[in-house]
C-alpha positions in Angstrom: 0.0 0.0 0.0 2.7 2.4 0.9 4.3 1.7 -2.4 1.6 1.9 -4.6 1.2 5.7 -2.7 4.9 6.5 -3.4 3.9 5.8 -7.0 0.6 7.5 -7.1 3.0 10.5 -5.8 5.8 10.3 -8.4 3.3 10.1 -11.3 1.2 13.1 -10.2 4.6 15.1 -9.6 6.0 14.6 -13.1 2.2 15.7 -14.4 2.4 19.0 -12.6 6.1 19.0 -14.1 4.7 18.5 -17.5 2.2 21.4 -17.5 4.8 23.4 -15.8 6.9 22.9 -19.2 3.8 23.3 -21.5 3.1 26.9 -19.1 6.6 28.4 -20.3 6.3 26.6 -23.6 3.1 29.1 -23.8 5.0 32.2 -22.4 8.6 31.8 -25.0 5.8 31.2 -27.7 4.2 34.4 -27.3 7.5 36.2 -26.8 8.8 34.8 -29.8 11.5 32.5 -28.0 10.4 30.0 -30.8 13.3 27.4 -29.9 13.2 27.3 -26.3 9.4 27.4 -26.6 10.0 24.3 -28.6 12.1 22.5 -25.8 9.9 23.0 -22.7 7.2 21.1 -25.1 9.4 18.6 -25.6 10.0 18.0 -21.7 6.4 17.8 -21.4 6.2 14.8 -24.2 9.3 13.3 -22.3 7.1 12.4 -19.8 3.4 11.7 -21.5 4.3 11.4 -25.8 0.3 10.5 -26.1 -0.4 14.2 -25.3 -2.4 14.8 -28.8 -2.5 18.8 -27.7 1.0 19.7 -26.9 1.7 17.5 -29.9 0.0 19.5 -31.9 1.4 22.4 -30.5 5.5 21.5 -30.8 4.1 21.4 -34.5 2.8 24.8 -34.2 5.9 26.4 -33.1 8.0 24.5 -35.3 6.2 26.2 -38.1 6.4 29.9 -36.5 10.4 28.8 -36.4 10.8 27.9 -40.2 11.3 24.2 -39.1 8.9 22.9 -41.8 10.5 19.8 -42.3 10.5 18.7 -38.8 6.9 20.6 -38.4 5.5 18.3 -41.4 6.7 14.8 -39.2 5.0 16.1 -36.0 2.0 17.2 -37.3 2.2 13.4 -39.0 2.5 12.2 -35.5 -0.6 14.0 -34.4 -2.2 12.4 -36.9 -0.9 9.1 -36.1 -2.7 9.3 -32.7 -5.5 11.1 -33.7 -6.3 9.5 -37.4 -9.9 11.8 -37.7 -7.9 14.8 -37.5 -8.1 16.2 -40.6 -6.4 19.7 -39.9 -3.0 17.8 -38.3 -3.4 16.3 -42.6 -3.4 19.7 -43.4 -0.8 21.6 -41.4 1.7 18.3 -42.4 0.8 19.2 -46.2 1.2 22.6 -46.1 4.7 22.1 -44.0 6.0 19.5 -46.6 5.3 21.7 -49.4 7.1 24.4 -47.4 10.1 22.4 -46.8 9.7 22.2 -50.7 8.8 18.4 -50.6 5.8 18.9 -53.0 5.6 14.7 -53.2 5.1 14.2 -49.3 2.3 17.3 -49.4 0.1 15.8 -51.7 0.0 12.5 -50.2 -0.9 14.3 -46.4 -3.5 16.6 -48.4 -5.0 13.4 -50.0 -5.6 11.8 -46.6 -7.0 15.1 -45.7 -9.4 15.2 -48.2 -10.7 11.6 -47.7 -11.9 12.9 -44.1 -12.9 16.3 -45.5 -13.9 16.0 -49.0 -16.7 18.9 -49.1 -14.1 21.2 -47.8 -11.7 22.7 -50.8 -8.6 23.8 -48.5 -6.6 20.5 -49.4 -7.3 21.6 -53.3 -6.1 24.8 -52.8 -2.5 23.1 -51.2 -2.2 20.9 -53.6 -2.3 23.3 -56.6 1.1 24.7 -55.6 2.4 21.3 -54.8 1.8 20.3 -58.4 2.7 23.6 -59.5 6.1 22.3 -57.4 6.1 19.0 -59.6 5.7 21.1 -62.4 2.5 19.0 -63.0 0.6 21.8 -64.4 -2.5 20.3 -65.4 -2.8 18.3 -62.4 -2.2 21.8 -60.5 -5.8 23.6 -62.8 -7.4 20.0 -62.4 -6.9 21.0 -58.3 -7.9 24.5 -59.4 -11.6 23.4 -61.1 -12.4 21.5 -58.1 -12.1 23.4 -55.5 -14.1 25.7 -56.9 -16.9 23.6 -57.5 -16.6 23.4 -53.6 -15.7 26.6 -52.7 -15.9 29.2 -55.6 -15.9 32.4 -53.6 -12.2 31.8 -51.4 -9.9 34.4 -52.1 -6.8 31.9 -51.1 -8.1 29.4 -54.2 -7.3 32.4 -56.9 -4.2 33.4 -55.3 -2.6 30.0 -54.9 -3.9 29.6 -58.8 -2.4 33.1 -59.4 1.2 32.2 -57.9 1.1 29.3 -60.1 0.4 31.4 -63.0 3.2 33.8 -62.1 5.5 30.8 -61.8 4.6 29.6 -65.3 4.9 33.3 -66.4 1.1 32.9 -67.8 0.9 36.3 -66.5 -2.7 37.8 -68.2 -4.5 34.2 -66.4 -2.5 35.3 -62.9 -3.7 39.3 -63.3 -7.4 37.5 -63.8 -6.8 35.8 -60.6 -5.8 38.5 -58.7 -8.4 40.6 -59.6 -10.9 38.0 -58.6 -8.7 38.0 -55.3 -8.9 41.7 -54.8 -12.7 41.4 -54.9 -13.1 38.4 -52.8 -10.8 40.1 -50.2 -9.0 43.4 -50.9 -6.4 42.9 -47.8 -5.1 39.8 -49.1 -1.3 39.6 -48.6 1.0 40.8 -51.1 -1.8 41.1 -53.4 -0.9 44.7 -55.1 2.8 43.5 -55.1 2.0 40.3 -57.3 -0.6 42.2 -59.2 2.0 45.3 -59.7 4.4 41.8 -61.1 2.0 40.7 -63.5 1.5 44.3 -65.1 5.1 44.3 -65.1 5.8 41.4 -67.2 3.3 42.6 -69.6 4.5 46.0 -70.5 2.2 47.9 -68.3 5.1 49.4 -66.6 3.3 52.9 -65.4 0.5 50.7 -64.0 2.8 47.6 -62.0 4.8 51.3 -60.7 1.4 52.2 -59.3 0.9 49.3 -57.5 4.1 48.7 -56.3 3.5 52.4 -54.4 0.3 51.0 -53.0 1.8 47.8 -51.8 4.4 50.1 -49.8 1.5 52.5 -48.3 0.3 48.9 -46.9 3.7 47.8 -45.8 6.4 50.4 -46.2 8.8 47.6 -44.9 8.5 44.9 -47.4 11.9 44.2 -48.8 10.5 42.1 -51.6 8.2 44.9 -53.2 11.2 47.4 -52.2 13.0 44.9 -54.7 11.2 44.8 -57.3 9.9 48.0 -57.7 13.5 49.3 -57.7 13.9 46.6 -60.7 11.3 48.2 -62.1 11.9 51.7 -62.1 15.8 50.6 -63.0 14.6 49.0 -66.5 12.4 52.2 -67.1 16.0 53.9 -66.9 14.8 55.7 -63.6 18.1 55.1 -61.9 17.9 58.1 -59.6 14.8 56.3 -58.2 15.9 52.9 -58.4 18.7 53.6 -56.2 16.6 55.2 -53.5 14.3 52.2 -53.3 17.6 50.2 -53.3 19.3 52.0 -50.6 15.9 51.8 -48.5 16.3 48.0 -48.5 20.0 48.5 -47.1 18.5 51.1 -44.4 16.1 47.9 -43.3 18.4 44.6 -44.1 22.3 46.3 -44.8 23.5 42.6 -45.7 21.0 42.1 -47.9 22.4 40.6 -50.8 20.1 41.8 -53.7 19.8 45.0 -53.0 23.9 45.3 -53.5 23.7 43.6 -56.3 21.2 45.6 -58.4 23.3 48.6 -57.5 26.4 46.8 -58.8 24.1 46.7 -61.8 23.3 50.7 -61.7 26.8 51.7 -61.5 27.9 49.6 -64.3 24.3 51.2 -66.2 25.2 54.7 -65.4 29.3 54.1 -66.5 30.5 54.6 -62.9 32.7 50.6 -62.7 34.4 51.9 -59.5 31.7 51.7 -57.6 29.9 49.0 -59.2 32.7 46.6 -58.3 32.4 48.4 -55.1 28.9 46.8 -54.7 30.4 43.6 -55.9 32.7 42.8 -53.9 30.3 43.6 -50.8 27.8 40.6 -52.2 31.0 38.2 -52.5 32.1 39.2 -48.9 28.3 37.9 -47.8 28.1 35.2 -50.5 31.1 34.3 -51.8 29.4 31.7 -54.0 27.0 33.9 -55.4 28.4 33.4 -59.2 27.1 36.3 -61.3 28.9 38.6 -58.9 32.0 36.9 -59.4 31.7 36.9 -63.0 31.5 41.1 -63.2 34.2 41.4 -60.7 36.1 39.1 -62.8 34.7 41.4 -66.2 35.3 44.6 -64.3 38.4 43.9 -63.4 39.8 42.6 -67.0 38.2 45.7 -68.4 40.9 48.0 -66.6 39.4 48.0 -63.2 43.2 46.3 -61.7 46.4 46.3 -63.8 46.9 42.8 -62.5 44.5 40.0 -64.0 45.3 37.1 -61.5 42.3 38.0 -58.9 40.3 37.6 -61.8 41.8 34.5 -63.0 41.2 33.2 -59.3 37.6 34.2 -59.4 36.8 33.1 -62.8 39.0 29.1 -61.6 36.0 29.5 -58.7 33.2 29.7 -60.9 35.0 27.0 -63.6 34.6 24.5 -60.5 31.3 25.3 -59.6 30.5 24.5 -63.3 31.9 21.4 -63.6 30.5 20.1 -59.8 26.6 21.2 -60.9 26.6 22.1 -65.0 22.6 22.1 -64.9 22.5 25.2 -62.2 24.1 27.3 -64.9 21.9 28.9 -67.8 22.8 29.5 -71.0 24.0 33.2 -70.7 26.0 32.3 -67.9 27.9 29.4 -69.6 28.6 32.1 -72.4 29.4 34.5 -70.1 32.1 32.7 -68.2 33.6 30.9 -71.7 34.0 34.7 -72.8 35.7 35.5 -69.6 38.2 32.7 -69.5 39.0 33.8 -72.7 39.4 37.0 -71.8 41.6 36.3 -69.3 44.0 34.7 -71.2 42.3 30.8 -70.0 42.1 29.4 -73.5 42.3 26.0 -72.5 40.1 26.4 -69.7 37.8 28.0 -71.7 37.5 25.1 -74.5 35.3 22.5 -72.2 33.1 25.5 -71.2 32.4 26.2 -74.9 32.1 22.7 -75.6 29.2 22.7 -72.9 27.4 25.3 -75.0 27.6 24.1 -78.1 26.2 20.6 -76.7 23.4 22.9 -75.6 22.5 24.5 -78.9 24.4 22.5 -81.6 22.6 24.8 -84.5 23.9 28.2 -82.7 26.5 29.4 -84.6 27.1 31.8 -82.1 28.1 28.6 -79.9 30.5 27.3 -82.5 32.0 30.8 -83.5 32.8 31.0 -79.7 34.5 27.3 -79.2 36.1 28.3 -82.4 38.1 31.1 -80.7 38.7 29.3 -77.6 40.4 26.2 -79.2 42.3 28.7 -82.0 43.7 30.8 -79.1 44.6 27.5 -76.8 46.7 26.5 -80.2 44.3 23.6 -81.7 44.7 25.0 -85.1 43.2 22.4 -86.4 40.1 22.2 -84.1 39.9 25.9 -84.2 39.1 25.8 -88.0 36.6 23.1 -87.6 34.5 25.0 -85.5 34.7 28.2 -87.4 33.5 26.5 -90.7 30.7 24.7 -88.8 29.7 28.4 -87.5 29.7 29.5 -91.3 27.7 26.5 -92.6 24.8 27.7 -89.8 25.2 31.2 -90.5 27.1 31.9 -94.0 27.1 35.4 -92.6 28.7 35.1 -89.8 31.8 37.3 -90.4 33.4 37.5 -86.8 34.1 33.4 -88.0 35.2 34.2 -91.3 37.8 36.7 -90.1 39.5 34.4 -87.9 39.1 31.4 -90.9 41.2 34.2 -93.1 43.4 35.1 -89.7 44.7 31.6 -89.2 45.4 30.2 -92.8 47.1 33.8 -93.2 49.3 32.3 -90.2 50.0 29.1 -92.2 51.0 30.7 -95.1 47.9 30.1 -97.0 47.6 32.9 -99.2 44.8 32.0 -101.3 42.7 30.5 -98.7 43.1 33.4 -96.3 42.5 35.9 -99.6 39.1 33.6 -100.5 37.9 33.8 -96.7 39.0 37.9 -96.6 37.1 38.2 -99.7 33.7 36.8 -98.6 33.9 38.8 -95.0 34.6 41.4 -97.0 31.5 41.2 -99.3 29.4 41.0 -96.0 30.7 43.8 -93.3 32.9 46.1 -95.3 33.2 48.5 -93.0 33.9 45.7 -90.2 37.0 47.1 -88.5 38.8 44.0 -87.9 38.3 42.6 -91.7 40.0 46.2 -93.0 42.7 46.1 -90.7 43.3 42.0 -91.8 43.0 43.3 -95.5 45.9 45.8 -94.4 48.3 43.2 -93.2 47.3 40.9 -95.8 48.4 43.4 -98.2 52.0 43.7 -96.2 52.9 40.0 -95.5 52.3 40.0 -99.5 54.4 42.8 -100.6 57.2 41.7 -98.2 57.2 38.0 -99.4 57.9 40.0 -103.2 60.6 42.3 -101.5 61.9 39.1 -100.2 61.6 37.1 -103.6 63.3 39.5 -105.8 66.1 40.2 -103.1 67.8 36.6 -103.6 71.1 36.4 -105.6 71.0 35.6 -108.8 72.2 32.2 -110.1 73.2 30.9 -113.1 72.3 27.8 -114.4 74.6 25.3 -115.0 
């Protein structure tokens, strides 16, 4: 008997424990103290893991931390002890999809829908998860359904609407956002993503409009701070641009962007001082932030720095991250970098990255005319002349190609090849600088190779 009291005592003694935890759980959740909020709850389930409510709540604050990932399994745990509750479905959808896990939201939103299926909120999830798979008519199937449920939820158009922008469909996303701004006018970031669609459409005067009534909402929003300074950049209002840019630093001074874009006015308004300036910030607080160490690397071979090793290092830097993740790389940027390598005097470095582009777009002459160079400057003669007559045979105007097919058999000591090739780029860009000056010292190697022909000693025949 006396044990069975000690017992009765211990159990009832870790219970008030428990709710002692789940008390300042409460207390760092409304302060904010998202982590510590998260480990008092924890102690509680330490001593009763059945608890369905503070369960449920370690998944709430693990959401409020950014935690989706984690936030998605407990929620999945809630539901696991309490299999009718379809809002614990829900909550570990919507945190999957946040942890970008579009797979594992759809199957949660499924099971949510099986216990809910008049209600269109697991519709609505799932058409950004299969916007996410890029399963895009899955995504408007989602889309048609819920609003045979549900036609009159704001939150239906505006996930429709994001997948729109996504797609860059952007008249069916302006549609959807005005149905959202008459189903709810104070839906988030609605004038911002309206102002984006205008954008992208030309309406530049009316995105400008809304992006200044997005900031009367929320004069703090970095985002719309971003992109209307984007905006008023490409409408060459740099005076403007800058301000909206230099807000974001007054709010966020690391943030990255912002330093970027004005890197990007300096170089627009012919100030490359204080572009790199800007530059060098965003590789200080991302050094693997590529495209900024591509214009250091161009600023600096165009005259910025006598000494072109920094940018050799820079450029060596990007050449790995290439080679380690090719796909992460678009097509202007695997030009860009083969340009630079040339540039700075990495021919041979230079030839794979070309190579890589012209695997890309075999029928770009562009892409050949480019490889061309690399492999005639890294001495592959041979290879180099390949390439340039492939470029031809795309584009039989291509005269940057046909100068350097008349520069190297002018090397050789082809005479009437290099004349032929001058000839034709000639015929297309006579005025083309390069072609005149190549006509010009065509004309001297020839008149010296007669100097030097009628200078030999006369012999006799015997």
């Amino acid at each position: 008997m006396g044990l069975r009291n000690r017992l009765a005592d211990k159990t009832m003694g870790e219970w008030f424990e428990a709710e002692n935890h789940v008390e300042k759980a409460h207390l760092f959740y409304e302060q904010g103290r998202w982590d510590d909020a998260a480990r008092e709850l924890r102690e509680a389930l330490a001593s009763d893991p059945y608890q369905v409510e503070w369960l449920f709540n370690l998944g709430l604050t693990l959401e409020a931390a950014a935690k989706h990932g984690e936030a998605s399994e407990t929620f999945g745990q809630v539901f696991e002890l309490a299999p009718e509750d379809a809002q614990a479905a829900i909550l570990a959808g919507i945190n999957a999809l946040d942890a970008d896990d579009p797979a594992r939201a759809i199957a949660w939103l499924e099971r949510a829908e099986r216990l809910t299926p008049d209600d269109a909120t697991s519709y609505i999830h799932r058409i950004a998860a299969y916007a996410g798979l890029a399963d895009h008519e899955q995504a408007e199937t989602m889309f048609y359904l819920a609003q045979s449920l549900e036609p009159d939820r704001a939150d239906l158009y505006s996930a429709m609407a994001d997948a729109l922008l996504d797609r860059k469909v952007y008249d069916r996303a302006a549609w959807c956002l005005r149905e959202v701004a008459r189903l709810d006018p104070h839906h988030p970031k609605l004038h911002a993503r309206l102002a984006e669609a205008m954008s992208a459409t030309g309406r530049t005067e009316r995105a400008r409009q809304l992006y200044l009534l997005a900031l009367r909402e929320d004069p703090g929003d970095i985002d719309t701070l971003l992109d209307l300074g984007d905006l008023l950049a490409n409408s060459e209002r740099v005076q403007e641009a800058e301000e909206k840019y230099r807000r974001v630093l007054e709010l966020e001074p690391d943030n990255v962007e912002a330093h970027f874009a004005l890197g990007e006015l300096g170089e627009r308004v012919q100030d490359p001082a204080r572009a790199l300036e800007h530059y060098e910030i965003v590789l200080r607080l991302d050094p693997g932030y590529a495209e900024a160490r591509r214009r250091v690397a161009s600023l600096i071979l165009d005259g910025m720095q006598h000494d072109a090793q920094p940018a050799q290092r820079l450029l060596r830097m990007d050449l790995r991250d290439f080679s380690e993740r090719p796909d992460t790389y678009r097509d202007e940027d695997v030009r860009q970098l083969g340009e630079l390598l040339i540039d700075a005097g990495m021919p041979r470095e230079a030839r794979g990255v070309c190579a890589a582009l012209v695997e890309r777009h075999r029928e770009d002459a562009s892409c050949w005319h480019l490889l061309s160079v690399a492999l005639l400057e890294s001495d592959d003669l041979d290879g180099g002349i390949d390439a340039a007559r492939r470029a031809v045979e795309l584009d039989p105007r291509h005269h940057l190609a046909i100068h350097n097919l008349a520069l190297v058999h002018l090397r050789r000591g082809r005479w009437v090849r290099a004349r032929y090739w001058l000839r034709r780029g000639l015929a297309i860009a006579p005025e083309d600088p390069g072609l005149r000056h190549l006509r010009t010292r065509m004309r001297l190697v020839l008149v010296g190779e007669v100097l030097r022909f009628l200078a030999r000693p006369f012999r006799r025949n015997r």
